[in-house]
C-alpha positions as CSV (number, residue, x, y, z in Angstrom):
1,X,-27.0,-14.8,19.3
2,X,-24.2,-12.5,18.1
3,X,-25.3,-9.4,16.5
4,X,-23.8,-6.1,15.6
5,X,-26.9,-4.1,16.4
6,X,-25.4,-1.8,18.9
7,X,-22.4,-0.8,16.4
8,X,-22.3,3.1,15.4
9,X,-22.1,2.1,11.7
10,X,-24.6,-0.1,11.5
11,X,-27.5,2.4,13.1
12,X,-26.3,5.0,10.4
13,X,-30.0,6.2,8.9
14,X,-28.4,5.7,5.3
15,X,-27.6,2.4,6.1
16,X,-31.2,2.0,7.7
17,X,-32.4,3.2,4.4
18,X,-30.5,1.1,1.8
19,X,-31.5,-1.8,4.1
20,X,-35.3,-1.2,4.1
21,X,-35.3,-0.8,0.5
22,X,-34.1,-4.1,-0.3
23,X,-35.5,-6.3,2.4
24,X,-39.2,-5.0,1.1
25,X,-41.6,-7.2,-1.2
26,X,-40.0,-10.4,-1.0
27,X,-36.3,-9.1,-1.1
28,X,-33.6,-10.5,1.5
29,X,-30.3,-7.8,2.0
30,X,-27.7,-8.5,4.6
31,X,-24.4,-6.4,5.2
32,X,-21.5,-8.8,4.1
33,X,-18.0,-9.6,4.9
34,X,-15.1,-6.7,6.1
35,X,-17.7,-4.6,7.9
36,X,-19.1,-7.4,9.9
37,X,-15.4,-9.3,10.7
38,X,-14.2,-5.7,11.7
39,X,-16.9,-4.8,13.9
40,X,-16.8,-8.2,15.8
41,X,-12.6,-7.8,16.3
42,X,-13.4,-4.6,17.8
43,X,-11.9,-2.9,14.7
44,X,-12.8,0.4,12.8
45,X,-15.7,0.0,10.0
46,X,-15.1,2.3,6.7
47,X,-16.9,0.6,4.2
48,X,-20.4,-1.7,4.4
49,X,-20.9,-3.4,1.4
50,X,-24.4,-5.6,1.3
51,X,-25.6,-8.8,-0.1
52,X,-29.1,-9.4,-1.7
53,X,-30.9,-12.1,-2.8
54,X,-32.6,-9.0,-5.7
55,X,-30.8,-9.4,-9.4
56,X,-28.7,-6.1,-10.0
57,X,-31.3,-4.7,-12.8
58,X,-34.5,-4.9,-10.0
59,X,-32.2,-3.3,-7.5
60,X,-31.4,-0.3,-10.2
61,X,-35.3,-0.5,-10.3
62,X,-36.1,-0.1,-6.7
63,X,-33.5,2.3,-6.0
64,X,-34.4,4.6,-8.8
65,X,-38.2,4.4,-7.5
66,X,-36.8,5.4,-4.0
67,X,-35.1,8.7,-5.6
68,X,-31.8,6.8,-5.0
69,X,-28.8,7.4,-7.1
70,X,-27.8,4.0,-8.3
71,X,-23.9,3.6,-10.2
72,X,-23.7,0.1,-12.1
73,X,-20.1,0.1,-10.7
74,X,-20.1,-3.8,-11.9
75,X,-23.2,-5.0,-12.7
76,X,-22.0,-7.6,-14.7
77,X,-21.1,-9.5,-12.3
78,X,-24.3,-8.3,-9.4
79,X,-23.1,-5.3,-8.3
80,X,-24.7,-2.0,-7.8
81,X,-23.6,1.3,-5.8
82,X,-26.3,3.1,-4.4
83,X,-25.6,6.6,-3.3
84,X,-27.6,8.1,0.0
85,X,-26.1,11.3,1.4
86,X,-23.2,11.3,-0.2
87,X,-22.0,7.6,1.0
88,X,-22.1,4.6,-1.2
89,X,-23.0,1.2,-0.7
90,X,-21.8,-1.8,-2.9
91,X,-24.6,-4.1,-3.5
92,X,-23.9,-7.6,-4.7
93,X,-26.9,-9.8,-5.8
94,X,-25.7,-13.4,-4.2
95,X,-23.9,-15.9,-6.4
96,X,-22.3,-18.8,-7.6
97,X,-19.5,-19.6,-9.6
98,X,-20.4,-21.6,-12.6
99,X,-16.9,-21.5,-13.8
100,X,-13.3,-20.5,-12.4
101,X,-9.7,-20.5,-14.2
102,X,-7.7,-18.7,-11.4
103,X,-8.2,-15.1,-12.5
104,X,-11.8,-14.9,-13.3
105,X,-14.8,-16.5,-12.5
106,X,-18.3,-17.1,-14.6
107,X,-21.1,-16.6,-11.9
108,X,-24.5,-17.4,-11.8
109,X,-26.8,-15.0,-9.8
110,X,-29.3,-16.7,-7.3
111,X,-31.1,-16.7,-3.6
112,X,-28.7,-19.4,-1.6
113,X,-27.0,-17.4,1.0
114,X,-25.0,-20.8,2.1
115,X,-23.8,-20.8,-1.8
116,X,-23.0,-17.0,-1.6
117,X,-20.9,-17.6,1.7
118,X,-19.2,-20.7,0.2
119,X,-18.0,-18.9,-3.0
120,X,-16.2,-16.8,-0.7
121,X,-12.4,-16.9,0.3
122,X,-11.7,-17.0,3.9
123,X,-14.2,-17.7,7.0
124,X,-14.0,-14.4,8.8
125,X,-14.8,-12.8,4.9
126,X,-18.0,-14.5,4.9
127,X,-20.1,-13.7,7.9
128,X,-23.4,-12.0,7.5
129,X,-25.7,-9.1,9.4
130,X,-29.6,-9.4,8.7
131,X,-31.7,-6.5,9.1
132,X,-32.0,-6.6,12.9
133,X,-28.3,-6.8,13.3
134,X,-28.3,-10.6,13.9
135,X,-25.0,-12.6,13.0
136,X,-25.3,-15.2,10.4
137,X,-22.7,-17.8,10.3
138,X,-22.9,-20.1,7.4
139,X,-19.1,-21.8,7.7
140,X,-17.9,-21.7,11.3
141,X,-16.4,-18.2,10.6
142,X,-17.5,-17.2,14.5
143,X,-15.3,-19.3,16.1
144,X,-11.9,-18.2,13.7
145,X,-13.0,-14.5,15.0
146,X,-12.4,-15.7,18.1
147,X,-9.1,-17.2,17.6
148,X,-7.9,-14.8,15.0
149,X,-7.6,-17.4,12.8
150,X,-6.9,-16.5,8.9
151,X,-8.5,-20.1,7.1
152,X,-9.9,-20.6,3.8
153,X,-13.3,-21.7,3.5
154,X,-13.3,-26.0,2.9
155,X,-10.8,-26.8,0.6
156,X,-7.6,-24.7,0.7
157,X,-6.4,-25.5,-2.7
158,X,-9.9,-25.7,-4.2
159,X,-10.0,-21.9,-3.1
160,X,-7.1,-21.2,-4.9
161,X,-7.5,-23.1,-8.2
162,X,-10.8,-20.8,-8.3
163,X,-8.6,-17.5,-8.0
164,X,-5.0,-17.0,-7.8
165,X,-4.7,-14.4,-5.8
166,X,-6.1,-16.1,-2.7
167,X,-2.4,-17.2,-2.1
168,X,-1.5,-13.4,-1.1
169,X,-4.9,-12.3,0.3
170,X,-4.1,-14.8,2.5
171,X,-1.4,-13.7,4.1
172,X,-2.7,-9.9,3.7
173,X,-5.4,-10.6,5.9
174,X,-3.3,-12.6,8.2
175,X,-0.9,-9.3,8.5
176,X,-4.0,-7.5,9.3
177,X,-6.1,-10.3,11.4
178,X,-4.6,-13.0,12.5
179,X,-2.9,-15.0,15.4
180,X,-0.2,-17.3,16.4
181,X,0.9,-19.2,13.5
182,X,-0.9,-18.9,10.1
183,X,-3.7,-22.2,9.4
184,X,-1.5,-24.9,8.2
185,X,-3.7,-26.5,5.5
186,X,-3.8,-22.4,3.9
187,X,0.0,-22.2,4.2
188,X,0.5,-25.6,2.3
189,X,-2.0,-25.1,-0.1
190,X,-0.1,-21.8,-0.7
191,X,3.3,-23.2,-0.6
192,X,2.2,-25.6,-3.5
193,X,0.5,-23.4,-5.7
194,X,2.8,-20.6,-5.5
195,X,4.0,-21.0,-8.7
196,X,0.5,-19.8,-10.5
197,X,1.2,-16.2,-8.7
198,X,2.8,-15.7,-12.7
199,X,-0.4,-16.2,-14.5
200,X,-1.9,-13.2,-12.7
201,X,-1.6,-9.5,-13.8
202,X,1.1,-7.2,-12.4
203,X,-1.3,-4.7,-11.0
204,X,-3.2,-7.5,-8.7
205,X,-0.2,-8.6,-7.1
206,X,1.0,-5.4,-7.0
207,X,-2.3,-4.1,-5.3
208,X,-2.4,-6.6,-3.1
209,X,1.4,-6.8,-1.9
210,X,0.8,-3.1,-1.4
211,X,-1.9,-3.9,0.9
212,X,0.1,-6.3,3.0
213,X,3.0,-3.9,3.2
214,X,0.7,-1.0,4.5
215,X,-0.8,-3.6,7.2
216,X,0.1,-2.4,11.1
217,X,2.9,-4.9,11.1
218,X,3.4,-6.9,7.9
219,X,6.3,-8.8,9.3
220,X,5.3,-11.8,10.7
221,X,3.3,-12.6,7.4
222,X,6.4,-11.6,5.2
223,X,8.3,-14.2,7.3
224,X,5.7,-17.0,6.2
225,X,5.4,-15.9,2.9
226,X,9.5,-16.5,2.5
227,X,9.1,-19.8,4.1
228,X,6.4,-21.0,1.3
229,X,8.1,-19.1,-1.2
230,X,5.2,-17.1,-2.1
231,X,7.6,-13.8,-1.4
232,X,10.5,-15.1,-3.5
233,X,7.9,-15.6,-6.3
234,X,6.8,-12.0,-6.4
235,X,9.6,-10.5,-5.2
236,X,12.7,-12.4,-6.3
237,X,15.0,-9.1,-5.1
238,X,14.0,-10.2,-1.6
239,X,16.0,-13.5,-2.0
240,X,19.5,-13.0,-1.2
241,X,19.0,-9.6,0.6
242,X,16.8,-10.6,3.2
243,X,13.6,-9.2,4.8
244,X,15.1,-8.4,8.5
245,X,14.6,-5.2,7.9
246,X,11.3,-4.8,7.6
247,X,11.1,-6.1,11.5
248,X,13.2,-2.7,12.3
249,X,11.2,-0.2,10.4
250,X,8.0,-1.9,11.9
251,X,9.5,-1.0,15.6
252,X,11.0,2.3,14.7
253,X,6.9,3.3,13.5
254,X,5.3,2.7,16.8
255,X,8.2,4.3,19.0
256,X,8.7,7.3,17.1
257,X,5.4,7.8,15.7
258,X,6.0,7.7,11.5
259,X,3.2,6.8,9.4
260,X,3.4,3.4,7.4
261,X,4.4,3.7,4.4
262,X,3.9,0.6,2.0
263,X,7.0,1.9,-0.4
264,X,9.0,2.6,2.6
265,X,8.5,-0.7,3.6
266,X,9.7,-2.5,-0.1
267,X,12.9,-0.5,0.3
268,X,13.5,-2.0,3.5
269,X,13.5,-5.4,1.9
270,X,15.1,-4.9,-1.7
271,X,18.6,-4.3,-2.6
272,X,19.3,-0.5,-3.1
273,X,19.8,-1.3,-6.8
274,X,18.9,1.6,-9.8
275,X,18.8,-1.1,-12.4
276,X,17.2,-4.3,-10.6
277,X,14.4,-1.5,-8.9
278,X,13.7,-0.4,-12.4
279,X,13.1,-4.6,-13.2
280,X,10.9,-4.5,-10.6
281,X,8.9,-1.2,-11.4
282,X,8.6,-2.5,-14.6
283,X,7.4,-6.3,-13.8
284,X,4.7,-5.4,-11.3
285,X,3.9,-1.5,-13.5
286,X,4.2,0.6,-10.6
287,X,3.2,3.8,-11.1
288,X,5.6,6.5,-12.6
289,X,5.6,8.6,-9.1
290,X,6.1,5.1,-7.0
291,X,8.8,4.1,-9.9
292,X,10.8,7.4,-9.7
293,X,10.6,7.1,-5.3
294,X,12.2,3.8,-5.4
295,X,15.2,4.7,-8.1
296,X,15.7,8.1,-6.6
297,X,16.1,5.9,-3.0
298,X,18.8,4.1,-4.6
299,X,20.6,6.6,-6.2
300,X,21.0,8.8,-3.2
301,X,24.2,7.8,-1.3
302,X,23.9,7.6,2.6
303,X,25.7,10.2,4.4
304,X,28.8,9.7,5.9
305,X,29.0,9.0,9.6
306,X,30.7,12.4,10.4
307,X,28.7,14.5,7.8
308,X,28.5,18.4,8.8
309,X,25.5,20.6,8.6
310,X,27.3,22.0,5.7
311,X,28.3,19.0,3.7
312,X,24.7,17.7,4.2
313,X,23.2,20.4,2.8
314,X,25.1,20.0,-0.5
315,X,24.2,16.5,-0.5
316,X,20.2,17.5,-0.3
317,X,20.7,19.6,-3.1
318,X,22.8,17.3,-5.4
319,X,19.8,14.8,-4.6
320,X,16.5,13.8,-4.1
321,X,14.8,15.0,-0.8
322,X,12.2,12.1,-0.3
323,X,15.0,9.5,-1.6
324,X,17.3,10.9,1.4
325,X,14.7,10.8,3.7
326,X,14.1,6.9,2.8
327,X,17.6,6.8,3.5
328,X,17.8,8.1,6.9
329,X,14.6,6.4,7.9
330,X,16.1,3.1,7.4
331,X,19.5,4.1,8.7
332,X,18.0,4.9,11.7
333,X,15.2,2.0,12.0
334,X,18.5,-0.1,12.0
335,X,20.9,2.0,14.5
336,X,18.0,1.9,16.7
337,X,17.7,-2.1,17.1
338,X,20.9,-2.4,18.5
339,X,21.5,1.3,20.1
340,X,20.0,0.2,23.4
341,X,23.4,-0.1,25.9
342,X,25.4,0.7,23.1
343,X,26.8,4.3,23.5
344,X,28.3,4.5,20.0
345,X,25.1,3.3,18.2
346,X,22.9,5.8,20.7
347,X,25.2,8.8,19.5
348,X,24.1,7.5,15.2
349,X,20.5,7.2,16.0
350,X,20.7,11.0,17.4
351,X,22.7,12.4,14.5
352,X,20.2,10.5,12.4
353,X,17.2,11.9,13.9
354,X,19.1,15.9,13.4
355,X,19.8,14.6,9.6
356,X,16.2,13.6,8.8
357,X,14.6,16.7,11.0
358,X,17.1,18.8,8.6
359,X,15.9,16.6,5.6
360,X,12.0,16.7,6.3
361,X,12.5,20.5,6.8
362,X,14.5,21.0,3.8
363,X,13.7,23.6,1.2
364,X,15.9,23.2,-2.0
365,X,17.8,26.8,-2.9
366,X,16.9,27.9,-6.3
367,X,20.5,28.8,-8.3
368,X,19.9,32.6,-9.5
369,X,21.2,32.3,-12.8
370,X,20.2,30.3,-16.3
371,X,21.2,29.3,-19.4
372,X,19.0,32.8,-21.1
373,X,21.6,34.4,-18.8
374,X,25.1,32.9,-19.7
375,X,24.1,33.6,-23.8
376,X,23.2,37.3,-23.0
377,X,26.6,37.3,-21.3
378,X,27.6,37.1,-24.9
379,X,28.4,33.1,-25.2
380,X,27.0,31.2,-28.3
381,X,24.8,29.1,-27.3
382,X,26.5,25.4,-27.8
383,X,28.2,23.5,-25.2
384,X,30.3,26.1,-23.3
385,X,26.8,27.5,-22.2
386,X,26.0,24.1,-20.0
387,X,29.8,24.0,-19.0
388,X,29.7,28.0,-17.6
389,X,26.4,27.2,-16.0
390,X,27.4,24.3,-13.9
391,X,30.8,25.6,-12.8
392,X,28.9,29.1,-11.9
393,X,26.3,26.7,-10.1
394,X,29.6,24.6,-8.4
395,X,31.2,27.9,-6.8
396,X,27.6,28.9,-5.6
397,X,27.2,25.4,-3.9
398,X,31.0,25.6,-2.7
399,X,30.1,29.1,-1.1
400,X,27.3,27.5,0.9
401,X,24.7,29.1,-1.7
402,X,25.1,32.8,-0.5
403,X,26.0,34.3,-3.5
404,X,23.0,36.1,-4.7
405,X,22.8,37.1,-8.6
406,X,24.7,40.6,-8.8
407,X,27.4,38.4,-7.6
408,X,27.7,35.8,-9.6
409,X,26.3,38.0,-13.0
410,X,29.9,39.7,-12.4
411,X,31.9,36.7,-12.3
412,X,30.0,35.2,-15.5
413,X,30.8,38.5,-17.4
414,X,34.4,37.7,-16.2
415,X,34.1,34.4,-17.5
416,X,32.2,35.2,-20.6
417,X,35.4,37.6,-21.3
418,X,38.0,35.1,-20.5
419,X,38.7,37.1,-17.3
420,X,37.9,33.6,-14.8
C-alpha cells in the first residue's frame, strides 16, 4: 500500500499531536489533499490541512480541552485552525454539498469519506493519509499521480456547474502538475462553460490567474487556455497581442536565474497600453501597488538601441525604476530567443543585461532645491514658482546632476532677478 509515513512533514510531533487528538474516542482525522499529492510527486509540503469525520464545534471542544489554540477561521462551513507551536492546521469536518450555483455551495456536514472525496474537484486533490501514513484512494486519483494527469473527479461539467472556478483551477494545477496534453473531457467541459467565468468575482479569477502565472512554467497551460477560450474570457487584452511571450520570459528565468514574477508575467502577454491596463486593473481590482506596476510598465518608453550611460540615466530619473526594469526584462527575454548564432542579437542581449544591472542598481538623485526655496528667492508664489523649478531641475539633469545646491541657489537668484 502506498503511504507517506516516511515523509519529513508527516512525522512532525505537531502534526502527531493534532492527529491523535482527533482520531481519539470514536473520531476519524486524515491529512487531505495538496500535502498528500505533493508528497507522492516528490514535491515540497508547506501546508497539511486535515479532514475529520468530528463537527467543527466538538473539534473547538477537544482542542480547547487539549490546551490547543483553536481559530474558527470558517467554521461555517467545518473548518477549524488549530494552532500547536506556532504552526496551524486547517481542519475541515467532511461534507457534502446539499446545494451548488457555481460560486457557492450549501454543505451538509457528515462521516462519508467517499462523499467528502467526491465533493472534491480534481483526482490528485482528493487523496487521503490515515493516521499510520497509509494512502487512501477513493476515485482512482493514484493512478493520475502517476501519469501527471490533471482530471476532474466523474463528471467534468457536473464539476463545474457546482463551482465556476474549476475551469481555471484546472489549468492552474495543470501548470503546476501535469503532463502531456491536458484530459480531454476537462478541457471540453471547460471550453463549453467558459462563458460562466463572468458570473464569478474579480478577485477569484484574479487570485487564481495569479496562481497560474506564478506556476514554474505557465506556458503550456496558457496555450490551452487560448485554445478553449478560457484566456480570451479573462483576459480579452491577450486576444490580438498574443501570448508568445510568455514562452521567452519562462526560458530567460531558468538560464539566468530571475525569480517568477506573476505580474511580470501579465506584461509579457498584454499590450503595453496606459488606458486598456487601467480597464484591466479595474475589471479584475488589482491592488493599487499591482495597478500602479502595470501602468508605470507602460508608460516608460524602451531605450533606444544605442542609448549611452548618460542618456539612460536621465531616462531612470524621468521614470519609474521597477517599470524600466519590466521593460528590459522583456526586451531581453526576447533578444535572447533568437540571439543564439546571431551576432547582432548577441551584442542587444549584452547591452540589455549592462542596462538592467544599471537599472536594478539605480538610486534616483534627489534635486537640491524646492518650491520653499524658489519663493524665498523672492518669486510670488503662483505659476512662475513650478515653471523656475522645473527649468532649474532641467539644467541639473542636462549637467548630468552634479550641480550641488550653492550652485544652482546662485543661478535661481539670477533668475529670480531677471538676470537668466
Amino acid at each position: 500500500m502506498t503511504s507517506v509515513a516516511g515523509e519529513t512533514w508527516f512525522q512532525d510531533t505537531a502534526l502527531g499531536q493534532v492527529m491523535a487528538l482527533l482520531n481519539s474516542d470514536g473520531g476519524e482525522a486524515r491529512v487531505a489533499g495538496g500535502a498528500v499529492r505533493n508528497a507522492l510527486m516528490g514535491l515540497a509540503v508547506a501546508d497539511v490541512d486535515i479532514a475529520t469525520t468530528l463537527r467543527p464545534e466538538m473539534v473547538v471542544e477537544r482542542a480547547k480541552a487539549a490546551g490547543i489554540k483553536a481559530v474558527p477561521t470558517g467554521i461555517e462551513h467545518g473548518t477549524v485552525t488549530l494552532v500547536v507551536d506556532g504552526r496551524g492546521f486547517e481542519v475541515t469536518t467532511l461534507r457534502r454539498d446539499v446545494e451548488t450555483n457555481g460560486r457557492h455551495a450549501v454543505v451538509e456536514f457528515g462521516t462519508d469519506w467517499t462523499a467528502d472525496a467526491e465533493r472534491r474537484d480534481l483526482t490528485i486533490n482528493a487523496l487521503y493519509a490515515d493516521a499510520k501514513g497509509e494512502v487512501i484512494d477513493l476515485v482512482e486519483g493514484l493512478k493520475d499521480i502517476e501519469t501527471r494527469t490533471v482530471r476532474f473527479i466523474g463528471d467534468a461539467s457536473q464539476r463545474i456547474a457546482e463551482d465556476h472556478l474549476r475551469i481555471l483551477r484546472f489549468f492552474r494545477f495543470f501548470a503546476y502538475y501535469g503532463s502531456g496534453r491536458p484530459d480531454a473531457d476537462g478541457l471540453r467541459a471547460c471550453a463549453r462553460a467558459k462563458d460562466m467565468l463572468s458570473s464569478l468575482s474579480a478577485e477569484r479569477v484574479w487570485t487564481e490567474t495569479k496562481k497560474l502565472l506564478g506556476a514554474p512554467d505557465p506556458s503550456r497551460a496558457m496555450l490551452w487556455m487560448r485554445q478553449a477560450g478560457v484566456l480570451t474570457a479573462i483576459l480579452p487584452e491577450t486576444e490580438k497581442w498574443g501570448i508568445d511571450g510568455i514562452h521567452a520570459l519562462v526560458a530567460a528565468e531558468r538560464a539566468i536565474g530571475w525569480k517568477p514574477e506573476p505580474l511580470l508575467r501579465l506584461a509579457a502577454i498584454v499590450p503595453p497600453d496606459v488606458e486598456r491596463l487601467e480597464a484591466l486593473a479595474k475589471r479584475l481590482r488589482l491592488s493599487n501597488a499591482d495597478a500602479l506596476k502595470l501602468q508605470q510598465w507602460a508608460a516608460t518608453p524602451m531605450p533606444p538601441d544605442e542609448v549611452t550611460d548618460v542618456g539612460f540615466a536621465r531616462l531612470l530619473y524621468r521614470h519609474d525604476r521597477l517599470g524600466m526594469i519590466f521593460r528590459l526584462k522583456l526586451a531581453l527575454a526576447s533578444t535572447r530567443a533568437v540571439a543564439e548564432g546571431d551576432p547582432v542579437a548577441m551584442r542587444k542581449s549584452a547591452r540589455l543585461s549592462q542596462l538592467l544591472s544599471k537599472a536594478e542598481k539605480y538610486q534616483k538623485p534627489v534635486f537640491p532645491l524646492s518650491g520653499g526655496d524658489v519663493i524665498a528667492a523672492g518669486v510670488p508664489a503662483g505659476k512662475r514658482v513650478g515653471e523656475i523649478l522645473k527649468e532649474l531641475e532641467e539644467f541639473w539633469i542636462s549637467r548630468n546632476f552634479l550641480p550641488e545646491r550653492p550652485e544652482l541657489a546662485a543661478r535661481l537668484a539670477n533668475m529670480a532677478s531677471g538676470q537668466s
